[in-house]
C-alpha positions in Angstrom: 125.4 202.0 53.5 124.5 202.7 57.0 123.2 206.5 57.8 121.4 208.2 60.4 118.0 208.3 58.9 118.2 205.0 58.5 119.2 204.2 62.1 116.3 206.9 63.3 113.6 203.8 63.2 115.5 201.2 64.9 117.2 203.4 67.8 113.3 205.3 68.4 111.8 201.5 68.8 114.5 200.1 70.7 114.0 202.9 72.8 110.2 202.7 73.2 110.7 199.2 73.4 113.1 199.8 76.4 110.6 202.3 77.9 108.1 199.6 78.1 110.1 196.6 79.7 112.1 199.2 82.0 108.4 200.5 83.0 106.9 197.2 83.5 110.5 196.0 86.2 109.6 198.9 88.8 113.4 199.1 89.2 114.1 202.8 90.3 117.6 202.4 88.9 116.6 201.2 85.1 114.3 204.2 85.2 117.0 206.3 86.0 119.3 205.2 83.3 116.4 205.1 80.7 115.4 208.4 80.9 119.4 209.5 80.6 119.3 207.6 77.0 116.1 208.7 76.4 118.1 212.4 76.7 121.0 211.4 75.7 120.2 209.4 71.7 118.5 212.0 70.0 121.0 214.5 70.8 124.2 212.2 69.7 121.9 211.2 66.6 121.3 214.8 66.0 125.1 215.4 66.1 125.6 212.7 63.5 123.0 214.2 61.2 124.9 217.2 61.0 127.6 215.3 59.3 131.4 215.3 59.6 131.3 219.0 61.8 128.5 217.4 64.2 130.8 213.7 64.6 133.5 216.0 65.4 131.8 218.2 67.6 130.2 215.1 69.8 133.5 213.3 69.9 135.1 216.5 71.7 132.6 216.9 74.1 133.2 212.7 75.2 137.0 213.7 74.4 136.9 216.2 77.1 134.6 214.6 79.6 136.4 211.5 79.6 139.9 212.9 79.6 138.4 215.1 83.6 137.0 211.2 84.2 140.6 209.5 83.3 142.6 212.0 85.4 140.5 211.8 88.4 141.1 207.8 88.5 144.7 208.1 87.8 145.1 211.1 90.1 146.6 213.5 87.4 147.3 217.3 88.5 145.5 220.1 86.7 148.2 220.7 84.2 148.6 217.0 83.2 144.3 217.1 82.6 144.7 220.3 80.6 147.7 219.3 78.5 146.3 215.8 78.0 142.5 217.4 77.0 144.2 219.7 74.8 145.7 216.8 72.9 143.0 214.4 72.1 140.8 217.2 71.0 143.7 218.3 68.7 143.4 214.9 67.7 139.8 215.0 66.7 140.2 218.4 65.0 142.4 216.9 62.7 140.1 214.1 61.9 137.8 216.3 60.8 139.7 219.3 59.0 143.3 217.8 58.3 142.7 213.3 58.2 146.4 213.3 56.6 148.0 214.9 59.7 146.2 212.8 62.3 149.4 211.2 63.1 151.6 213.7 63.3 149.2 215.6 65.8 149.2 212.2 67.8 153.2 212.3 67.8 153.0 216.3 68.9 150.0 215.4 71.7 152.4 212.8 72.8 155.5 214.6 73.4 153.0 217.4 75.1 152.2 215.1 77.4 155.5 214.2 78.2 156.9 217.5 78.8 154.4 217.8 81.3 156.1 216.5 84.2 159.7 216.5 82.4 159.2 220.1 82.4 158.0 220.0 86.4 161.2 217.9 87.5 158.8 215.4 89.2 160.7 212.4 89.9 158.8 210.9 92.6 155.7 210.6 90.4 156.6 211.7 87.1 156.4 208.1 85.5 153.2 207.6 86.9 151.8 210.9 85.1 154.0 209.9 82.1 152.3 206.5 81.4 149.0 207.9 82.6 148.7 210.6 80.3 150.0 208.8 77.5 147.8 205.5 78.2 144.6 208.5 78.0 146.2 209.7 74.9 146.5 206.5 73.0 142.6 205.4 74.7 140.5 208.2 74.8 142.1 209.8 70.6 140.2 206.9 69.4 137.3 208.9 69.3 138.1 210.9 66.5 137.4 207.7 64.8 133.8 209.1 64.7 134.4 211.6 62.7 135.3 209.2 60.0 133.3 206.6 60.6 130.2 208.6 60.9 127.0 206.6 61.4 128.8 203.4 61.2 130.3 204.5 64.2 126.3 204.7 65.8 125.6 201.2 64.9 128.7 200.3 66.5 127.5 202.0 69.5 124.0 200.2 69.8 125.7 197.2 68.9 128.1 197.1 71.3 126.1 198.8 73.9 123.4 196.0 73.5 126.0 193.1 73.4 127.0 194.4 76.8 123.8 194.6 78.3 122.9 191.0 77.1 126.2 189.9 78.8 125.5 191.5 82.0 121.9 189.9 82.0 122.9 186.7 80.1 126.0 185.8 82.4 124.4 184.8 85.8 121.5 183.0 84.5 123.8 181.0 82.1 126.5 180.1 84.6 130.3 178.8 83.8 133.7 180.5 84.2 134.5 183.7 84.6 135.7 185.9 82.0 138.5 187.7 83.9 139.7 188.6 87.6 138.9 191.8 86.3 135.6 191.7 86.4 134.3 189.0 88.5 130.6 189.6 87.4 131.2 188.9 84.0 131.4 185.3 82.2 132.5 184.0 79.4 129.2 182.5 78.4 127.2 185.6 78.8 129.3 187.4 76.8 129.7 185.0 73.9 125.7 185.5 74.3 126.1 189.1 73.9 128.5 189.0 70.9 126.3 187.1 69.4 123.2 189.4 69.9 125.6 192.4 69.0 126.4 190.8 65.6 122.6 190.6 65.2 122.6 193.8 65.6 125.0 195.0 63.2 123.4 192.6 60.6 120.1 194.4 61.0 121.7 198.1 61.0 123.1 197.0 57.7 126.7 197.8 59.6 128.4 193.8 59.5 131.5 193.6 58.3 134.2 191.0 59.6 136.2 194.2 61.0 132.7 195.7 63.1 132.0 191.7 64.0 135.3 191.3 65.7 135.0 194.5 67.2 131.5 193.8 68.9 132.8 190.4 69.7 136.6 191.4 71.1 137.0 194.9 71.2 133.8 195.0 73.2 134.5 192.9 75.9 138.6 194.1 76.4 137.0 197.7 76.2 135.2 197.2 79.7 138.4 194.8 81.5 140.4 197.8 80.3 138.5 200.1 82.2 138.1 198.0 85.0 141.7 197.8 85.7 142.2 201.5 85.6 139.0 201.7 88.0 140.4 198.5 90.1 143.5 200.5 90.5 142.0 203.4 91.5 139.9 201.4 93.9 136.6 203.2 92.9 133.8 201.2 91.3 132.6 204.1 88.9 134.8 206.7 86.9 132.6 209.5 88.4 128.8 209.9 89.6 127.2 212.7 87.5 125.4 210.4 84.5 122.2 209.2 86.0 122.3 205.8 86.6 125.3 205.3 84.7 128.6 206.6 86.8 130.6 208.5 84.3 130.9 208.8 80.6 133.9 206.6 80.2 131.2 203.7 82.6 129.1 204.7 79.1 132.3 204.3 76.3 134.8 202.3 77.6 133.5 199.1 75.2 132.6 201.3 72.3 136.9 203.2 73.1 138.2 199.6 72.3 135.7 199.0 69.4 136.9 201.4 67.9 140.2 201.1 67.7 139.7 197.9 66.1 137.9 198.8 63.7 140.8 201.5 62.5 142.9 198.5 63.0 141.7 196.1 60.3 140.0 198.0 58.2 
């Protein structure tokens, strides 16, 4: 069974071993965004140690962040944001204190959402906040999946954090098609690579399962088109520009959002 003192060794070497090759590039940028994990791990690790109440407590915090990310890109209003925040964190409250209710609360946070603009008589642009806000609740609930999930939900992370990283680097060098119009950096042989290295992973967090395999290796992968549609759409490239080196949170979760979800799915 996978737990957090078990994934203390691997995530403090990865990250020393990080240091050292990010140190030894020069490159301004991967300094940047290794000193934000460097931050950033201990404290979500910390969160997870803490149990069920910590899980819970982390996944409101992205909840939140992520939700202010999602309605800047989609252009929601204030109310839509609020309504919208209000639901996924009910979400992840019930994960944690009522798991038996989590769908009902999803049904509620939906038809919240909804009565958002039904209540504001917008009909130039209340289907547009309509889909919106229920396309953020049905993306960004899934991380109350933490809360059950716990430090199998960690691995998942660093798997799927490191599958994505190996695609990125893996892609140009190994050539071939493109993996979608969506993303025209990404191709399919890098990330086949990365799933791959992100199955490795799991296998040495002691976290592989078919469910968390096809979740590095799918769920992954449509986790970042997903994201760059909504950004494409938006016609921005990051969802915002206060994580060092990184853009936004959701830049940071939109693989680990889809991940997630399929994991729930099959398991």
């Amino acid at each position: 069974m996978t737990t957090v003192a078990g994934l203390a060794p691997y995530l403090g070497g990865a990250l020393a071993a990080g240091g050292v090759a990010v140190a030894a590039s020069r490159r301004r940028e991967l300094m940047v965004r290794w000193c934000a994990w460097a931050v950033g791990v201990p404290l979500v690790s910390a969160a997870f140690w803490w149990g069920r109440p910590g899980a819970a407590a982390i996944a409101a915090v992205a909840g939140v962040i992520a939700v202010l990310e999602f309605g800047g890109l989609m252009r929601l209003g204030r109310a839509d944001r609020l309504v919208l925040a209000a639901a996924v964190t009910a979400v992840i409250a019930a994960a944690w204190l009522a798991p038996d209710q989590v769908l009902r609360v999803v049904a509620v946070g939906a038809l919240a959402v909804a009565a958002v603009p039904l209540l504001a008589g917008d009909a130039d642009g209340g289907l547009h906040r309509l889909g919106a806000g229920l396309l953020g609740l049905a993306w960004l609930s899934v991380l109350a999946a933490l809360v059950p999930l716990g430090a199998s939900a960690l691995a998942l992370f660093v798997a799927v954090s490191v599958a994505d990283i190996t695609a990125y680097f893996a892609g140009p060098r190994l050539g071939g098609p493109h993996l979608s119009p969506l993303s025209p950096a990404k191709r399919w042989s890098g990330t086949l690579a990365g799933a791959v290295t992100g199955i490795g992973v799991l296998a040495a967090l002691s976290a592989l399962s078919w469910p968390t395999a096809l979740a590095v290796a799918v769920g992954g992968p449509a986790g970042d088109l997903l994201e760059s549609m909504v950004k494409r759409g938006a016609r921005v490239k990051d969802a915002a520009s206060w994580l060092p080196g990184s853009g936004g949170l959701l830049d940071r979760i939109d693989s680990l959002l889809v991940a997630l979800a399929v994991v729930l799915v099959l398991s």
